[in-house]
C-alpha positions as CSV (number, residue, x, y, z in Angstrom):
1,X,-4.1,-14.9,45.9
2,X,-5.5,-17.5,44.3
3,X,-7.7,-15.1,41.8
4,X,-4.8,-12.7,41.5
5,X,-2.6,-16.0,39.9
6,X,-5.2,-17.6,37.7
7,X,-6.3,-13.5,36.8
8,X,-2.2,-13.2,35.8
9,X,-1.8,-16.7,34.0
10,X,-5.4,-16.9,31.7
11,X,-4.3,-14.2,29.1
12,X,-1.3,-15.6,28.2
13,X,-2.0,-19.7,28.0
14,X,-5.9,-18.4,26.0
15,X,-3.2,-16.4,23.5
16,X,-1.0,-19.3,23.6
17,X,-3.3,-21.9,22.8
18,X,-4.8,-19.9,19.9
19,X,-1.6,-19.3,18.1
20,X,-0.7,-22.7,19.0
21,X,-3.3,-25.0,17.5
22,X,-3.0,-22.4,14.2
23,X,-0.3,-25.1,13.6
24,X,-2.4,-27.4,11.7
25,X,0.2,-29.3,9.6
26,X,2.2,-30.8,12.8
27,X,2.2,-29.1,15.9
28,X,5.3,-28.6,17.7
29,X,6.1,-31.0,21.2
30,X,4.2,-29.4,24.1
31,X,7.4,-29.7,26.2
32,X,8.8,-28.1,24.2
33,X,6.6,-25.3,23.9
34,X,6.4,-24.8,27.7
35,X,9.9,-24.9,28.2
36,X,10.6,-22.1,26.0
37,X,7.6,-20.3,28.0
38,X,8.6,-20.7,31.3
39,X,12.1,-19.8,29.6
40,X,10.5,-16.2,29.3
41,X,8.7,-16.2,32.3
42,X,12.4,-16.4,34.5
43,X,13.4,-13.8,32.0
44,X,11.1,-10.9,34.1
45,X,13.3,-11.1,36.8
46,X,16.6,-9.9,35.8
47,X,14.8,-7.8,33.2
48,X,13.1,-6.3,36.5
49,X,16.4,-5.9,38.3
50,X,18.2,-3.8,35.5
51,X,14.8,-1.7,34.4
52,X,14.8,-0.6,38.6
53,X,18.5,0.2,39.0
54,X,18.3,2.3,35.7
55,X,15.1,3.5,37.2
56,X,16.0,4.4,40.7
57,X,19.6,5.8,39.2
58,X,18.0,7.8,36.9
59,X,20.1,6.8,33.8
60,X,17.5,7.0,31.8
61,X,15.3,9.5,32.3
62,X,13.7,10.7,28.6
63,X,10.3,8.9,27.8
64,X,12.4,8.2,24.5
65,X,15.3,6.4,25.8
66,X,12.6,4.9,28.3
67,X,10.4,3.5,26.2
68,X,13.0,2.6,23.4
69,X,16.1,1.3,25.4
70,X,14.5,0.7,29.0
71,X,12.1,-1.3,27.9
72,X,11.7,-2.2,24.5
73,X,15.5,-2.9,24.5
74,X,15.9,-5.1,27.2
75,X,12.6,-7.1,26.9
76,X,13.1,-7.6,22.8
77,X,16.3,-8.9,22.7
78,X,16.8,-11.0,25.3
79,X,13.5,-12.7,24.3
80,X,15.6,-13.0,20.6
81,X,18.8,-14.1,22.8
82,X,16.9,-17.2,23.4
83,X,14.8,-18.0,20.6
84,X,18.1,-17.6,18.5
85,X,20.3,-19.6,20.8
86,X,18.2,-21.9,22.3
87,X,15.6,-22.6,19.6
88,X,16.1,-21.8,16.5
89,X,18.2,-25.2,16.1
90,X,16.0,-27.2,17.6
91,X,14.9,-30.3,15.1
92,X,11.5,-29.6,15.8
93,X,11.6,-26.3,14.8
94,X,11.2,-27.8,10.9
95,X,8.7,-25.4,9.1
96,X,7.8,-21.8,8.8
97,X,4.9,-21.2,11.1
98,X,6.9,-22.9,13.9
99,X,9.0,-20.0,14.7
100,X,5.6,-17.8,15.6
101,X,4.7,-20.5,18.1
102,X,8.0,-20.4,19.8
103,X,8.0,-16.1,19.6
104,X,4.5,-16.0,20.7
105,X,5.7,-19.1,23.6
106,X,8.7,-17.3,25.1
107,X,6.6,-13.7,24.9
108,X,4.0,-14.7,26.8
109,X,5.8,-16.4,29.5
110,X,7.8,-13.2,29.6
111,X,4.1,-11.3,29.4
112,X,2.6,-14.0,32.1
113,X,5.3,-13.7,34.7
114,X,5.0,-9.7,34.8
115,X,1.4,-9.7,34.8
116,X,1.4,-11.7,37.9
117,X,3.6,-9.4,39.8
118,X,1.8,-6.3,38.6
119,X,-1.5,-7.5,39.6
120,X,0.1,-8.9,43.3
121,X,1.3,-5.0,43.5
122,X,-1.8,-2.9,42.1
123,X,-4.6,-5.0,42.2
124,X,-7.0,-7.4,40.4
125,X,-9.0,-4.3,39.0
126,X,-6.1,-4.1,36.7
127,X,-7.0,-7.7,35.0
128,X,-8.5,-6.9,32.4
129,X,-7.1,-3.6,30.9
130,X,-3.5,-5.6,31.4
131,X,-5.3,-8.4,29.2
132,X,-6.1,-6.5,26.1
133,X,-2.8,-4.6,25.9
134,X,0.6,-5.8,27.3
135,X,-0.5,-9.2,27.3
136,X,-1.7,-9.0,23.8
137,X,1.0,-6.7,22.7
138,X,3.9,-9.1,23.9
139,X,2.3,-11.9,22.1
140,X,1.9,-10.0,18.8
141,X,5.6,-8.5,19.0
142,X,6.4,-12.6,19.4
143,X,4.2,-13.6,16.3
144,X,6.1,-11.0,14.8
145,X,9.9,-12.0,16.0
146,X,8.8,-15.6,15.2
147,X,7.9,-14.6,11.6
148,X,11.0,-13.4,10.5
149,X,13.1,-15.9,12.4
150,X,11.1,-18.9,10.5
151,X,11.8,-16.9,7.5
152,X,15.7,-16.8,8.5
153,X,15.7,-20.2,8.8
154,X,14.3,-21.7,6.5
155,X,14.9,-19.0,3.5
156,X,18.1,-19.2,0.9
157,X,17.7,-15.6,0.5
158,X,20.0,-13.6,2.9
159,X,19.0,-15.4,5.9
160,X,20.5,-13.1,8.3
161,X,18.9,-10.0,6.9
162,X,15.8,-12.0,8.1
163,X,17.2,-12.9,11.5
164,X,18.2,-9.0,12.0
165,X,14.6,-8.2,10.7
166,X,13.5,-10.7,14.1
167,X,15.1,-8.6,16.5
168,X,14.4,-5.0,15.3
169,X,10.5,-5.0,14.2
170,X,10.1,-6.0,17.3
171,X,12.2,-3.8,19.0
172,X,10.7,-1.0,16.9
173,X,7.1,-1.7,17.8
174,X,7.5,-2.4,20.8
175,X,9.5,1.1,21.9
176,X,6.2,2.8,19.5
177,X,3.9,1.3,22.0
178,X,5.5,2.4,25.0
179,X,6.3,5.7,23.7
180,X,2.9,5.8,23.1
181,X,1.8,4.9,26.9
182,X,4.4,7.0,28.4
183,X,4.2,10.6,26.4
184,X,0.6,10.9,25.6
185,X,-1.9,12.2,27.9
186,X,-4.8,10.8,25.6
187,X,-3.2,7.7,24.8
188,X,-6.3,5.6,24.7
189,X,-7.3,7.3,21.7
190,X,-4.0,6.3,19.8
191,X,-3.2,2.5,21.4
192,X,-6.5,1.4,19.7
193,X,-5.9,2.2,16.6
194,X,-2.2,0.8,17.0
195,X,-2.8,-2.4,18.7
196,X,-5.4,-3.1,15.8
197,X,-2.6,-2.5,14.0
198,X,-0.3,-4.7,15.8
199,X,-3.1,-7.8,14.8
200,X,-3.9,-6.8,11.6
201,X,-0.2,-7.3,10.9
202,X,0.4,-10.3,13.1
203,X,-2.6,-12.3,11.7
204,X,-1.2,-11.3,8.2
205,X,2.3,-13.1,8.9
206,X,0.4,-16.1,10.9
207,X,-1.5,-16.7,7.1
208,X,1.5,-15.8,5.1
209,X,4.0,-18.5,7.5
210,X,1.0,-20.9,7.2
211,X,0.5,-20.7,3.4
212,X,4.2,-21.4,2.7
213,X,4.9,-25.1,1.9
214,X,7.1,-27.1,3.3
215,X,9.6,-29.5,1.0
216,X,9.6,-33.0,1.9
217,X,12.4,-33.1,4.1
218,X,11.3,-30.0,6.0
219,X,14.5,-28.3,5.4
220,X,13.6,-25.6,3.1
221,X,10.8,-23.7,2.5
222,X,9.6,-22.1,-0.3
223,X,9.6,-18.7,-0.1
């Protein structure tokens, strides 16, 4: 049990702490940080609850819908819900880059939390292949959600054309990779190329949030 739990939780704090001490000009409040993590992490559950009844009542029942509404859906925008209503106000949420570490925060709890239960049902043989693609994948759709909504925030510029652009590249990506998983008989040979992908682009927006400086009252950034 005790394997199975530190096999479920060492993906997502190693990912965590790497995007986290990126923030190099103030990191954000640990507490802070963990509360918006263990904010994802109770977000599996319900999650769970509606994937299964649309599951075992066969509402949705096209890898399509599956992989775009089933999952990518329900997991994307509830993770935005939060960020958007429970973060993105938050006084330390005061410069660009901050908005990746909470996306990347509540992600990975979310991530976390159903890689726990998913090793507790198949197996610890499962660690490792669960490491290097939903785990990963969840963080980099957060870097990516975080991106934008830093960009919403802080930007003069249409900001709610950047805080839509949060919620569906996300969505997007994330309904591409399980399309991917679910319709594809030789799917290895296309997630690699896509989940390079998926960093390439994430570390792209980590440098572009980081290079952005910050006015003096951390209010507005320059975009």
């Amino acid at each position: 049990m005790l394997a199975i739990v530190s096999a479920g939780i060492a993906p997502g704090i190693a990912l965590l702490s790497f995007f986290y001490l990126k923030d190099e000009i103030e990191t954000e409040p640990l507490y802070e940080v963990l509360r918006v993590f263990f904010l994802g992490a109770i977000l599996v559950f319900p999650i769970m609850f509606i994937q299964y009844v649309l599951e075992v009542e066969q509402v949705i029942a096209v890898n399509l819908f599956k992989a775009f509404l089933s999952a990518s859906l329900l997991e994307e925008f509830f993770k935005w819900f939060i960020l958007y209503f429970a973060v993105f106000k938050l006084v330390e949420f005061d410069e660009h880059y901050d908005g990746i570490v909470y996306g990347v925060a509540i992600s990975l709890g979310f991530a976390t939390a159903e890689n726990i239960l998913y090793l507790f049902s198949y197996g610890l043989e499962y660690a490792f292949g669960r490491a290097l693609l939903p785990v990963s994948s969840h963080a980099l759709f957060g870097v990516i959600m975080g991106y934008y909504l830093g960009k919403g925030k802080f930007s003069s510029d249409k900001p709610y054309k950047w805080i839509a652009l949060s919620f569906f590249v996300p969505f997007l990506l994330h309904g591409l990779y399980d399309f991917i998983l679910l319709t594809d008989k030789n799917w290895l040979v296309i997630i690699i190329p896509f989940m390079l992908f998926l960093w390439w682009l994430a570390l792209k927006k980590v440098k572009k949030a980081k290079a952005i400086p910050v006015y003096p009252d951390n209010n507005r950034s320059i975009f």
